[in-house]
N, C-alpha and C positions, 0 to 999 in steps of 0.2 A: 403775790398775784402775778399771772403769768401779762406781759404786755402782748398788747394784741397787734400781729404784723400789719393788719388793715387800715390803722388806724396812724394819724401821725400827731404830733405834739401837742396840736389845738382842739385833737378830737374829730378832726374832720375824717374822712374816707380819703383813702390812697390805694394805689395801686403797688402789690410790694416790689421793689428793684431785686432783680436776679441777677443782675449785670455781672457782679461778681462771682457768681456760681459755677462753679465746672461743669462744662456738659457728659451728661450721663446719657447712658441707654434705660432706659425708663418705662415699666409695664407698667398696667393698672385692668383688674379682675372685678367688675359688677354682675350682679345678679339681680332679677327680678320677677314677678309671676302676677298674673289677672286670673282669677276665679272666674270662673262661664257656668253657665247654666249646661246640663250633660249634651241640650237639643243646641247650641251654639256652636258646642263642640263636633257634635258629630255635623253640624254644617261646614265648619272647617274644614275637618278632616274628609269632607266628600266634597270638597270646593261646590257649595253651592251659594252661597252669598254675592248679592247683587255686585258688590262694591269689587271682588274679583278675589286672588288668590292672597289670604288674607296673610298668611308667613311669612311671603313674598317680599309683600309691601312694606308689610312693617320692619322687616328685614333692612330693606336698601332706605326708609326712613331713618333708620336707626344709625345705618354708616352716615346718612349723609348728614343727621343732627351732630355725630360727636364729631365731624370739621366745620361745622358753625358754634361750639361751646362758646369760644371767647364771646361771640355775636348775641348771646343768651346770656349769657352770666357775665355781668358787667366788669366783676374784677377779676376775672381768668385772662392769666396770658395765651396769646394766641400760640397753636400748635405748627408744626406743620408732622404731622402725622403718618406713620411710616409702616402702619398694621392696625388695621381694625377687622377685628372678628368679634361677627356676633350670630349667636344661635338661636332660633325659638322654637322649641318644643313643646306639641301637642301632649296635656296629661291628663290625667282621670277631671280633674279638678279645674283644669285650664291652660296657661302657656305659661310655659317659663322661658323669661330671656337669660342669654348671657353674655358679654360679651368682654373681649380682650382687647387694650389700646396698648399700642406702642410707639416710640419714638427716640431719638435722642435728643434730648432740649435741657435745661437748665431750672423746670420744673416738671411737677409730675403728669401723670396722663387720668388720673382718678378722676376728675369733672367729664373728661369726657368720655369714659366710663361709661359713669354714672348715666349720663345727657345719654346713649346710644342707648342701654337702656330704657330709660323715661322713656323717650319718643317711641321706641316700638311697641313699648305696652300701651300707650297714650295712640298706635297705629292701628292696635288690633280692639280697643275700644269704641274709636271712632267708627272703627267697616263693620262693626259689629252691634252696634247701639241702636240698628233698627228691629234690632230681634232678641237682646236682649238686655232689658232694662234693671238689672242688679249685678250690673256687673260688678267687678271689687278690686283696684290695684291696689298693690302694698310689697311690704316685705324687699323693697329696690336698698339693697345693701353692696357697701365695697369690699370684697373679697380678698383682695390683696393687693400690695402695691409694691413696687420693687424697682430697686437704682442698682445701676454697675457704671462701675468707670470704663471709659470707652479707650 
């Protein structure tokens, strides 16, 4: 049975030590999408929702959640983060986010990822929730993740 780095001899929760780690340059690839109703979309896509321009928002959401990962997820070390790209695209179906985190640090950048993600689909739920009520996220998966010695 694999031991679990979270955790330490009594069982309790820990924080895992990288101290030791060599710093690398360090990607991480999420992907995510919200299902819309077709009349949500086409309000999008013609910016008519109260709440304003809803790609936008959820966009500059989404940078500004994966630099509070650590602040959310209680055992993420903090970043300090050196490329966040993230995309959301209008589809038949809905939005898809994506986004890229970079860094070089001594763990990887996938939570915050992930986190840049969440929040923007979790952005365009919220500006969008007075018009339509089934809305559907899912599918928020990590793409890739990648180390290089610097």
């Amino acid at each position: 049975m694999n031991k679990f780095t979270h955790v330490d001899k009594q069982g309790k929760v820990k924080m895992v030590d990288v101290s030791k780690k060599l710093m690398q340059l360090r990607f991480a690839r999420a992907c995510g999408k919200i299902l819309l109703a077709k009349k949500t979309n086409q309000m999008i896509r013609d910016n008519l929702l109260k709440k304003g321009d809803v790609l936008t928002v959820a966009q500059i959401a989404g940078i500004q959640a994966a630099k509070q990962t650590a602040n959310l997820i209680p055992l993420c070390h903090p970043l300090i983060l050196d490329k966040i790209e993230l995309r959301l695209e209008l589809v038949g179906e809905g939005v898809i986010a994506e986004s890229e985190v970079g860094c070089i640090g001594r763990t990887g950048a996938e939570m915050e990822a992930l986190t840049a993600v969440s929040v923007a689909l979790l952005t365009v739920y919220d500006m969008c929730k007075a018009v339509d009520k089934k809305m559907c996220i899912g599918e928020i998966l990590l793409l890739k993740k990648t180390k290089m010695k610097i």
